[in-house]
N, C-alpha and C positions, 0 to 999 in steps of 0.2 A: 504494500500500500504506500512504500515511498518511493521517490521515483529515480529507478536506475536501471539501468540495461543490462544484462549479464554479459552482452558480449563487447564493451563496453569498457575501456581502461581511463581513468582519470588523471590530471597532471598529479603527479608524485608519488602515485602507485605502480607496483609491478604489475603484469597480466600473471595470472595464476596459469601453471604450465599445463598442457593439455596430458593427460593419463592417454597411454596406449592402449588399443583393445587387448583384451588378454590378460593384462599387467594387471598386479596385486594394486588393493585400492590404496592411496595415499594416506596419511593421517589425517589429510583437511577431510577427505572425502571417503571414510576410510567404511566399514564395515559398521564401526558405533555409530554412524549418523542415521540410518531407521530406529534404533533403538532411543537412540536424544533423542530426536524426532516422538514418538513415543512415548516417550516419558513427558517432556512438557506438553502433547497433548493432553493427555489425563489430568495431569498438575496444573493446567489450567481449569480443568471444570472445581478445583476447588471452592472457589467462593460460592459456584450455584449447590454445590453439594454441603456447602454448610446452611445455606440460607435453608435448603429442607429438609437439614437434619434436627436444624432449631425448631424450624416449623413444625417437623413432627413430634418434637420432645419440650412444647412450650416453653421454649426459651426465645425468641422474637421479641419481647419486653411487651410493655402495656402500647405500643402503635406498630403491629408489624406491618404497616402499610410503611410507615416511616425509616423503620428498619430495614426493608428489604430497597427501599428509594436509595437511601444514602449508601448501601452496600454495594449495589451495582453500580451507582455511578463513581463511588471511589474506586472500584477494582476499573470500571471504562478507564479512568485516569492512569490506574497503574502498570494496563496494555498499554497505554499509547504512549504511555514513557520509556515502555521497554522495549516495544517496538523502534520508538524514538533512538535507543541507543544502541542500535544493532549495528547502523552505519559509522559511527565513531568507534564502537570497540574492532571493528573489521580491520579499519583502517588503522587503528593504534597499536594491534596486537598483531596483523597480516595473516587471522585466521580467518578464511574466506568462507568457511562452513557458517559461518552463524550468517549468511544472507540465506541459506536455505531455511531458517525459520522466522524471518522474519513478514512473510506473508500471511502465513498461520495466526502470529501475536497480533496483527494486524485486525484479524478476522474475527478474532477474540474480543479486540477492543469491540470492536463495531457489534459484537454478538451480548457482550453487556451493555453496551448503549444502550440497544435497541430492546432488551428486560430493563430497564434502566427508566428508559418513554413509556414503555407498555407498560410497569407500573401507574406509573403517571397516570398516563392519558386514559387507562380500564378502572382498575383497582382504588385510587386519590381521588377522581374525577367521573368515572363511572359514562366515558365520551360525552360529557357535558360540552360542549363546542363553544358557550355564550361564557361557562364559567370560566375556560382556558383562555381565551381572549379579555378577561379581565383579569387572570393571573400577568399574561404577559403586559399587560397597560399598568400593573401597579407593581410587578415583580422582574424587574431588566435582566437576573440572571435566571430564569425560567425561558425569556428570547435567546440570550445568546449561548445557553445550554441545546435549546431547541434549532440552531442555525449550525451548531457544532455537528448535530444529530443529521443535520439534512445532509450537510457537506461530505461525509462519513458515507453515505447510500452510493454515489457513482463510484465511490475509491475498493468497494465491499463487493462494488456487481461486474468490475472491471478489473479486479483484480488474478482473476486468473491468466495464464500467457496468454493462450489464444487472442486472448482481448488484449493484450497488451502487442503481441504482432498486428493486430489490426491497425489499432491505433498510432504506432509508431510512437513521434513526438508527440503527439497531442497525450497518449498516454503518461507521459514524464510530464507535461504542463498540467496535467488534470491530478496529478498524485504530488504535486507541490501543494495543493491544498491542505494536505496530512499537516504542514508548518501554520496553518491560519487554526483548522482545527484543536491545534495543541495549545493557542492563545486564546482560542475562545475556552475551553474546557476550565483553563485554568482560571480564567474572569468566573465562569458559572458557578464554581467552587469556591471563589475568593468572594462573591455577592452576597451567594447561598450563608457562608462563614459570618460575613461580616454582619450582619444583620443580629449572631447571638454571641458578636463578638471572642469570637473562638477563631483565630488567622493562625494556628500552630502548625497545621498539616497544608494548608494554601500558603504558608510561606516557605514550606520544605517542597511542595511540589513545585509550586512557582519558582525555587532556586534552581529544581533540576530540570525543568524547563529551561529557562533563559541561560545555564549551560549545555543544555542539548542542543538548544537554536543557536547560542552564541559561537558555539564550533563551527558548525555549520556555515556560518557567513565568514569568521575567518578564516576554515578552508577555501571558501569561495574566493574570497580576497586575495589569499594568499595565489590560488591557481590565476585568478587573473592578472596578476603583478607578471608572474614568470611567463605567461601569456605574452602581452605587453613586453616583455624583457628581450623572449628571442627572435624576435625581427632585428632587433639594436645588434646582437652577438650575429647573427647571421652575416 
């Protein structure tokens, strides 16, 4: 869900070397990677497999509506943070395996948004249509939770190759959105917070935010300086 090419090398990275048919798998790519694979599938259904374990053993507290809101959209936050840092650890550490899960955490995030709204919008509200239009006219992080939520739907339905060979570039301009999404999530959370004055976990998220994205812009920066650079040396 962010956007990059696999076959596709960046300024100050190596190309990952091509494996010969036949040959023993590498360690990037090696035999453990269905099994990782595997494992943080499963280890992601954590959070939905607690919410119904409480549910089944009355622990939800006195508002399990409320409970099960805040539980998925804090874990939506903490896919798309970890999603978020799969292209920084790639490139810091030159393990090129963790971009093969980084579609998966992607799908996650967007698979508890989307329990996260349906809370909301069934269960809090019951599709009242008149009352959600008056949440978002008196409630600003209820909008831009809800715009975080929309932007999330073409990056979730596009996200597999196929659709990414189709698109080409337009697929890399459409999965830049992933970087607006991760500044609206964190306003929704920061709004949400600030209202009962509890900013402990929206300023731990918001940190690791604004060094997720702030990498990001000074790789960008930095690629386009040596950009710029070697026309001059040529």
């Amino acid at each position: 869900m962010e956007p990059t090419t696999p076959t596709t090398t960046r300024p100050g990275t190596r190309p990952a070397a091509a494996t010969p048919r036949g040959a023993a798998p590498s360690a990037a790519g090696g035999r453990w990677l269905p099994w990782a694979k595997a494992a943080v599938f499963v280890a992601a259904w954590y959070p939905l497999a607690r919410i119904v374990l409480f549910g089944a053993t009355g622990q939800l507290g006195a508002n399990p509506i409320e409970f099960i809101t805040r539980s998925t959209g804090l874990w939506t936050l903490v896919f798309l943070c970890i999603t978020l840092a799969v292209t920084p650890l790639r490139r810091l550490t030159g393990w090129n395996a963790l971009i093969r899960f980084r579609r998966m955490l992607g799908l996650y995030a967007f698979f508890y948004a989307a329990l996260h709204f349906t809370t909301y919008v069934w269960f809090d509200k019951w599709f009242d249509v008149a009352g959600m239009l008056k949440d978002i006219g008196k409630r600003p992080f209820i909008t831009v939770g809800f715009a975080a939520f929309v932007l999330l739907i073409p990056l979730a339905v596009t996200s597999t190759r196929a659709m990414a060979r189709r698109l080409g570039r337009r697929w890399q301009m459409l999965h830049r959105a992933i970087y607006a999404i991760g500044v609206l999530a964190i306003l929704h959370f920061w709004w949400m917070k600030a209202g009962k004055h509890d900013l402990v976990l929206p300023k731990l998220y918001g940190a690791i935010m604004v060094v997720l994205l702030g990498w990001r812009l000074v790789a960008w920066l930095v690629a386009r300086s040596r950009a710029n650079a070697s026309p001059r040396r040529a």
